[in-house]
C-alpha positions as CSV (number, residue, x, y, z in Angstrom):
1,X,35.1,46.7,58.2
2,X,38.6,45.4,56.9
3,X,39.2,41.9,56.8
4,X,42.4,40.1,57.9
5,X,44.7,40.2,55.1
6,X,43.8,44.2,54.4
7,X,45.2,44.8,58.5
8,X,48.3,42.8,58.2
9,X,49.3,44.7,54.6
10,X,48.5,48.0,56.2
11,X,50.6,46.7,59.2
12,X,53.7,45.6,56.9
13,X,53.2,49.2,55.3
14,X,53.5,50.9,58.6
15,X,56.8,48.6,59.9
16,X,58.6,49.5,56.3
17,X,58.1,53.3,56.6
18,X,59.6,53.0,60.3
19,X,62.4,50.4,59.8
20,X,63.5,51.8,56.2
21,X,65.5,55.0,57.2
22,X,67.3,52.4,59.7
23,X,68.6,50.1,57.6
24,X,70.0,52.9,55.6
25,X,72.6,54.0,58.6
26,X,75.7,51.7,57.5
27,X,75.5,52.9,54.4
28,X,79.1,53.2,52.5
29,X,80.6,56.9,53.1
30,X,83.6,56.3,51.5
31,X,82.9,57.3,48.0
32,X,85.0,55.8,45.0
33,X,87.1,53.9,47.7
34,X,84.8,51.5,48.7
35,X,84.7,47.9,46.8
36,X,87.4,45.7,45.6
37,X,90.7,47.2,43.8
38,X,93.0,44.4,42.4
39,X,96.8,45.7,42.8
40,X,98.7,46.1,39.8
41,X,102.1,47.3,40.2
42,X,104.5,48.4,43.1
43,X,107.0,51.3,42.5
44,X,109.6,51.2,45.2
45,X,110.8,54.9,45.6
46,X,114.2,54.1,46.9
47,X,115.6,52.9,43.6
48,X,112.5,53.9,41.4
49,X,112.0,50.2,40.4
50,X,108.3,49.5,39.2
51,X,107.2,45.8,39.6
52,X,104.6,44.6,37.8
53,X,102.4,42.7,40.6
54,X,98.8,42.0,38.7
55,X,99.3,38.2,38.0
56,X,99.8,37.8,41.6
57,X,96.1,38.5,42.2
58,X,96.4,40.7,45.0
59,X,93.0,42.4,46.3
60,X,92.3,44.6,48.6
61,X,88.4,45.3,49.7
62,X,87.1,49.0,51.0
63,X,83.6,48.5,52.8
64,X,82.6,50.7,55.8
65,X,85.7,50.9,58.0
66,X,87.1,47.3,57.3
67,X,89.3,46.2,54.8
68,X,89.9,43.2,53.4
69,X,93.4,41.2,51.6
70,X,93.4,38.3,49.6
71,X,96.0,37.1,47.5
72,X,95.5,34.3,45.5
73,X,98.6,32.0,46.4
74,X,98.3,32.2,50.2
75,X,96.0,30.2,52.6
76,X,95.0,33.1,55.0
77,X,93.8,36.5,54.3
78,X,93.3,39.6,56.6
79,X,90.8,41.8,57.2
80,X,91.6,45.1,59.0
81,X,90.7,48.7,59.6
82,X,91.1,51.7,57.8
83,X,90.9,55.5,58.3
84,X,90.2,57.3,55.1
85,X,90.0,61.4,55.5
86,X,90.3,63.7,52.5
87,X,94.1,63.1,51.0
88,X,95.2,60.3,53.3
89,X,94.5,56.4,54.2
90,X,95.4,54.4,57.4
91,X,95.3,50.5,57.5
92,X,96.2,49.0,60.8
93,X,94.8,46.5,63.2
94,X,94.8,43.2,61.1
95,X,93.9,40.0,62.2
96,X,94.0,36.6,60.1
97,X,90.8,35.1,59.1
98,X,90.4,31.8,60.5
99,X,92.9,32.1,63.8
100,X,91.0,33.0,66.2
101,X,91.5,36.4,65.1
102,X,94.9,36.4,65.3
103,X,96.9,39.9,65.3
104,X,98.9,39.6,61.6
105,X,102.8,40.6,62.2
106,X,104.9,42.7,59.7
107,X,105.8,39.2,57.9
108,X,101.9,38.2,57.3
109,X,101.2,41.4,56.2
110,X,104.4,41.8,53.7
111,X,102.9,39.5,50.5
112,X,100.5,42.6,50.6
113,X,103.1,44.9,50.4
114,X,102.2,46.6,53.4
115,X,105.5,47.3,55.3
116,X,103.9,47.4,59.3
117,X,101.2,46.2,61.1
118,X,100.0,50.0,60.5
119,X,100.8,51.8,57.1
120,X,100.1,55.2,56.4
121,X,99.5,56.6,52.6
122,X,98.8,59.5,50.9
123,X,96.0,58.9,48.2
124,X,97.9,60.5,44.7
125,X,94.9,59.5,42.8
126,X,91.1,57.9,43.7
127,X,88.1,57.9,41.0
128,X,85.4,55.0,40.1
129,X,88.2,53.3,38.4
130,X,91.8,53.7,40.1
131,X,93.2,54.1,43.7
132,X,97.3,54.9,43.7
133,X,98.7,55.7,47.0
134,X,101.6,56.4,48.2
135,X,103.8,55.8,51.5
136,X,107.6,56.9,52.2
137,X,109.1,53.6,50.7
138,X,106.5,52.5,47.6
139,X,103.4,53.6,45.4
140,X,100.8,51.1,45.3
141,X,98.7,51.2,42.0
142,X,95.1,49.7,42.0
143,X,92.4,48.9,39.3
144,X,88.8,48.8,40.6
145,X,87.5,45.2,40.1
């Protein structure tokens, strides 16, 4: 005969093997992209000028299909979506943190460099350690934080 305590631990044994494989189905798919990248520099293609944009403190977070933008000097920061297949990465749909989530305009979204509420890239490069990506108009060259 099992006492008390020798149930519930079979119990709690039992619950764990059924609820374990669910808390497993939002795990990250998005391989070296997810986590936080800090931006370091811009290149704008037009003129081939390269700015220098690390002491800004400019991050952007990968996690799941949401992405997050902080940047150190501004009172807000964003969070958004993303589509991220093969070669190419979509950020659109951002909303300000703290406004009732309020849609961001072009203007909210331009300390980020990000040039429209929805910006499309081609990834150049993506490993454990660097993102660069690449629009029409500028390259955007990240260090994993």
């Amino acid at each position: 005969m099992m006492n008390i305590p020798n149930k519930l631990c079979i119990l709690s044994i039992i619950c764990l093997i059924f609820l374990l494989p669910t808390a497993c189905s939002q795990a990250p798919d998005n391989g070296d992209l997810d986590g936080m990248w800090h931006l370091r520099s811009v290149e704008k293609l037009a003129n081939d000028s390269v700015m220098d944009v690390k002491e800004k403190r400019i991050y952007y977070s990968f996690q799941l299909r949401l992405i997050s933008l902080r940047r150190s000097n501004l009172t807000y920061s964003l969070v958004g979506r993303f589509n991220h297949e093969q070669d190419s990465l979509t950020l659109h749909s951002f909303v300000i943190l703290n406004k009732e989530d309020q849609l961001a305009t072009k203007d909210e979204l331009k300390p980020f460099y990000l040039d429209s509420t929805q910006s499309n890239f081609g990834i150049v490069k993506l490993n454990k350690n660097q993102l660069i990506i690449r629009s029409n108009e500028q390259e955007l060259c990240f260090k994993k934080f």
